[in-house]
C-alpha positions, -999 to 999 in steps of 0.1 A, spaced: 0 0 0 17 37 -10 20 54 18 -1 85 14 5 126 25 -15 152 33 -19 186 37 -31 205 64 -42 241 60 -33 263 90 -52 295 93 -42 317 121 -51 358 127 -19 378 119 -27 392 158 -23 350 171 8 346 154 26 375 166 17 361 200 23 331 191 60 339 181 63 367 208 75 340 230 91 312 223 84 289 258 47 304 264 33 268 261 -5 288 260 -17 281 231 -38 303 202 -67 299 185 -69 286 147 -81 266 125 -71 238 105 -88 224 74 -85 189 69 -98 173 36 -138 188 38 -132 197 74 -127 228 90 -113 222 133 -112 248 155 -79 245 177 -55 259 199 -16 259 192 15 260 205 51 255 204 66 224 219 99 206 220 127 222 242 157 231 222 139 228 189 125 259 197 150 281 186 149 261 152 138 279 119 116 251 113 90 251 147 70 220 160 41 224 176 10 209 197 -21 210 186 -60 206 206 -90 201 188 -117 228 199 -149 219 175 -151 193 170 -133 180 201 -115 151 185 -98 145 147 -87 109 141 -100 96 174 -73 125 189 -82 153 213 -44 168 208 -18 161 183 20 169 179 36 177 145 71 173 145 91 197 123 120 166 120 143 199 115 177 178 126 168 149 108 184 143 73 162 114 64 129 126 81 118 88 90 141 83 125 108 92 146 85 72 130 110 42 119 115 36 158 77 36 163 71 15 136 101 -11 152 87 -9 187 52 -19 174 69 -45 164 90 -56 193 50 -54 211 62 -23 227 30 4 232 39 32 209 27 64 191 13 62 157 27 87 133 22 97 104 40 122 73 18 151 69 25 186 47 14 223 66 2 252 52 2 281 70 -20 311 59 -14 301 25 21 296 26 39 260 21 60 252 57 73 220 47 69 181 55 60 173 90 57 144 113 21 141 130 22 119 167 -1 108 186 -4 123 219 -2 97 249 -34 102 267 -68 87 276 -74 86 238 -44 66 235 -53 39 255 -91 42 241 -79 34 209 -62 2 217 -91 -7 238 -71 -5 270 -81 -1 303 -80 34 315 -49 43 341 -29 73 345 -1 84 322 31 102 331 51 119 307 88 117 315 98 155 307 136 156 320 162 138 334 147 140 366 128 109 357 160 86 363 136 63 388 165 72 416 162 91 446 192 113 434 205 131 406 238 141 401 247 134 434 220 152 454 191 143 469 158 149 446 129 175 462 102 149 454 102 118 439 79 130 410 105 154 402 111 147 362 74 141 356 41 153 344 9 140 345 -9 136 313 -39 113 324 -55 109 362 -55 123 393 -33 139 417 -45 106 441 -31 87 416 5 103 423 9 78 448 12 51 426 44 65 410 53 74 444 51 40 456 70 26 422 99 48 424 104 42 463 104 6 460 131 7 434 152 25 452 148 5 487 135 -33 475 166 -58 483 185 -64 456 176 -108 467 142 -97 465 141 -73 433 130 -100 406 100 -108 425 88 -77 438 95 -53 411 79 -79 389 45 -65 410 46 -29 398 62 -32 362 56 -55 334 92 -66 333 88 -84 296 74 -49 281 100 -27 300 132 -52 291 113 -47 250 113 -15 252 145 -10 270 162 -37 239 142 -12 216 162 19 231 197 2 229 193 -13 194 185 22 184 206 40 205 182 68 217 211 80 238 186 105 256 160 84 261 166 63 291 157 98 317 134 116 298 115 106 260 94 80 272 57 76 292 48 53 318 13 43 321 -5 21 348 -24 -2 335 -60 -5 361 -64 -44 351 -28 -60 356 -20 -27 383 18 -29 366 36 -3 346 43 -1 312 69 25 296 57 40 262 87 59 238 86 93 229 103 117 209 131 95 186 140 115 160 176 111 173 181 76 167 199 50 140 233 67 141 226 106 145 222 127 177 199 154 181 220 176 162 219 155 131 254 143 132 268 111 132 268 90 165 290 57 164 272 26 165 289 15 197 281 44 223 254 33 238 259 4 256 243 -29 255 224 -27 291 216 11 283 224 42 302 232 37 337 222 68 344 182 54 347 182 33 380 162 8 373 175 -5 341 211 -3 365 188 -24 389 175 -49 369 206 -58 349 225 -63 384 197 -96 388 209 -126 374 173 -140 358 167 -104 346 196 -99 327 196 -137 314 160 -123 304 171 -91 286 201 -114 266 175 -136 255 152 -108 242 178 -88 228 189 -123 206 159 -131 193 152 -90 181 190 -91 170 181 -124 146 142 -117 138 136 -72 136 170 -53 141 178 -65 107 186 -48 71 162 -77 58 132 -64 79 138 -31 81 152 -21 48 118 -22 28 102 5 52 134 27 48 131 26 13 93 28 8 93 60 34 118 77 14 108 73 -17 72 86 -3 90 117 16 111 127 -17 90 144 -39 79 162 -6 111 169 8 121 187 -28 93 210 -20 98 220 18 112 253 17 136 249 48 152 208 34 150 214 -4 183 222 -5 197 191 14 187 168 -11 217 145 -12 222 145 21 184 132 22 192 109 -4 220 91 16 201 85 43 188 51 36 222 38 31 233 55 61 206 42 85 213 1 69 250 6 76 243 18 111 218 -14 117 246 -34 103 271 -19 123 252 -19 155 240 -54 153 273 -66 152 286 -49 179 257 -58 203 262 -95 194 298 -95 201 290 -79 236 262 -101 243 289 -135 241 303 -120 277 267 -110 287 263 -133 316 
């Protein structure tokens, strides 16, 4: 099936955008409207991102006002990709933690047009939310967006003692009662016996969808993503956690500056920097686990064969689109390269995580 783009017209009062650009980290949003196919939504938008920001090429976060919902959404984020040489990083990593059965945004390449005027190629995510879980026909829980590195799952950073424990996150979905959830997560990391950690850590976290997800991180080598970049959500039937990425655009071999990363500095266990991952790769049966998992990805997903069709078919759909985006036109080459890029990096990076997993006992 071709994978199809739209475009989304952006209409916004000359008076909005001025405030709108008045200030670059006002997260309050405008009003506007965007016209999708035969519909016309009433919205409110704003910047996000941190650095990105300051880019040329702005990303922002978008509610649905009338009608209250667009694609089963109440809020979308459309990723200007402005680091990103092949403009498929994002989206390739959700696509291959789908596939590892890691929860994970749906995305999707969209053009914008802003009050008539062509802003380029953008990456449309899903927001993490109750919508979120309503699509998927999960059981409703809250959500905690991990928004920086803070959200280590220690009691510490850099050496001194943390505020609060929630200090690093932001509920996205619940209640402030359900703050004590986290609470009681991040305090029985940090004080569980280290005899005892398999079993009782195994109570508040679904270890298999953490140890997926944290396989997914280190074959990609989201070198920021192991403190902030992800979601955790509680899940009301199984009352365990589950860890949902976010934000991957630097990934498969290129920072968040867009240069080149080599395939062998992230580690095979991750950044020790997040606790728990330290934690549970310091059990025996966890890390014998995480080896297994990490093999069978290694042989069956994180492979040029599997993942080389979606590179391709992604950037041949992005290419008449990029040729038209008035801030990457002029890249073209570079864009062009990519593919190759990205399969050497998978190439390179599986072989260094299978020679480091022969020692991984």
């Amino acid at each position: 099936m071709s994978y199809l783009i739209p475009s989304y017209l952006l209409s916004i009062e000359e008076e909005n955008l001025k405030e709108l650009r008045g200030d670059l980290w006002n997260d309050d949003p405008v009003p506007a409207d965007l016209k999708v196919g035969d519909t016309t939504y009433d919205v409110d938008i704003a910047y996000r991102g941190s650095f990105t920001r300051k880019l040329r090429k702005k990303s922002y976060r978008i509610e649905f006002i009338n009608p209250k919902s667009f694609c089963d959404a109440r809020e979308i984020h459309l990723n200007a990709e402005y680091k990103d040489p092949s403009f498929i990083r994002n989206k390739l990593s959700f696509d291959f933690f789908h596939d590892l059965g890691v929860l994970a945004p749906q995305s999707q390449h969209i053009n914008l047009i802003r009050n008539g005027t062509h802003k380029g190629l953008y990456l449309q995510l899903e927001s993490v939310d109750e919508f979120f879980l309503q699509t998927r026909e999960l059981p409703l829980g809250p959500i905690y967006y991990a928004v920086n590195n803070n959200a280590n799952f220690s009691l510490m950073k850099d050496e001194t003692m943390k505020n609060s424990l929630l200090s690093g996150y932001r509920r996205a979905f619940g209640s402030s009662s359900d703050d004590d959830l986290l609470l009681d997560l991040i305090s029985k990391i940090n004080t569980i016996p280290l005899a005892n950690f398999a079993d009782e850590i195994s109570k508040c976290i679904n270890i298999d969808k953490f140890l997926r997800w944290l396989a997914g991180a280190v074959c990609t080598m989201n070198n920021d993503g192991f403190t902030h970049n992800y979601a955790l959500y509680h899940n009301s039937e199984s009352s365990l956690f589950e860890i949902i990425p976010w934000d991957y655009d630097a990934t498969w071999g290129r920072n968040v500056e867009g240069e080149i990363m080599r395939h062998n500095y992230v580690p095979l266990d991750g950044k020790k920097n997040n606790h728990l991952c330290y934690l549970l790769m310091r059990v025996p049966e966890l890390r014998k686990l995480y080896k297994s998992i990490l093999e069978e990805i290694l042989e069956t997903k994180f492979t040029v064969d599997y993942m080389e069709n979606n590179i391709i078919s992604l950037h041949e759909a992005l290419r008449p689109h990029v040729l038209t985006d008035p801030y990457k036109k002029n890249i073209l080459g570079k864009f062009d390269h990519e593919p190759k890029f990205i399969c050497q990096f998978i190439r390179d990076r599986s072989c260094y995580l299978k020679k480091q997993l022969v020692d991984f006992d």
